[in-house]
C-alpha positions, 0 to 999 in steps of 0.5 A, a space after each residue: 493524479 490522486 494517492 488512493 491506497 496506503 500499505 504499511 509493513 512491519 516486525 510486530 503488526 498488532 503494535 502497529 495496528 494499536 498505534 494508528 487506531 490509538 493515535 489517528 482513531 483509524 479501523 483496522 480489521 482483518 482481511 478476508 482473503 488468503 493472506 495475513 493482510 489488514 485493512 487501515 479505514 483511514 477515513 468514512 466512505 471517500 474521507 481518507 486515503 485506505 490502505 493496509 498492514 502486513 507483516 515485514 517479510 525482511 523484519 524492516 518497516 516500510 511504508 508504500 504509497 500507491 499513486 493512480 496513473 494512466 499507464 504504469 510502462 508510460 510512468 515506468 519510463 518517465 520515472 527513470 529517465 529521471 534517475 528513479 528505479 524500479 525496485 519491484 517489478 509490475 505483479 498481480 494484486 488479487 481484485 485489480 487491474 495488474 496492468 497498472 500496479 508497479 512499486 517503486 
């Protein structure tokens, strides 16, 4: 399995945007779709882990990592047999595959 997308979440996105630019030399620009959603360039081409940055819904800062796996339901299960939960169920992501996206 490779992580291959990083999302973060936060009060004020500009202060985050200056920090990961500042300190990590990472590209921020704005996404060119409907929502208020930037693109993190952590890396050249496959040099990096890409991602992107929204505002908190709830003002809490979070970070999500998106893991790639087969089958979300296979990971679903396997994740709380394990005492893991589902916090956010599976939705659809404009452009991918929404059979295999589930946060957790």
């Amino acid at each position: 399995m490779e992580s291959y997308i990083l999302k973060f979440k936060s009060r004020n996105r500009r202060s985050l945007q200056n920090f990961l630019e500042n300190v990590f030399g990472w590209k921020v620009e704005k996404w060119d779709g409907p929502d208020d959603y930037w693109l993190v360039q952590t890396g050249e081409e496959a040099d990096g882990i890409d991602g992107g940055l929204m505002k908190s819904p709830d003002g809490e800062t979070r970070t999500v990592n998106v893991i790639h796996v087969d089958s979300v339901d296979e990971y679903t299960s396997k994740i709380e047999a394990e005492g893991g939960r589902i916090v956010v169920p599976k939705m659809p992501i404009l452009g991918w595959d929404m059979s295999r996206m589930r946060m957790m």
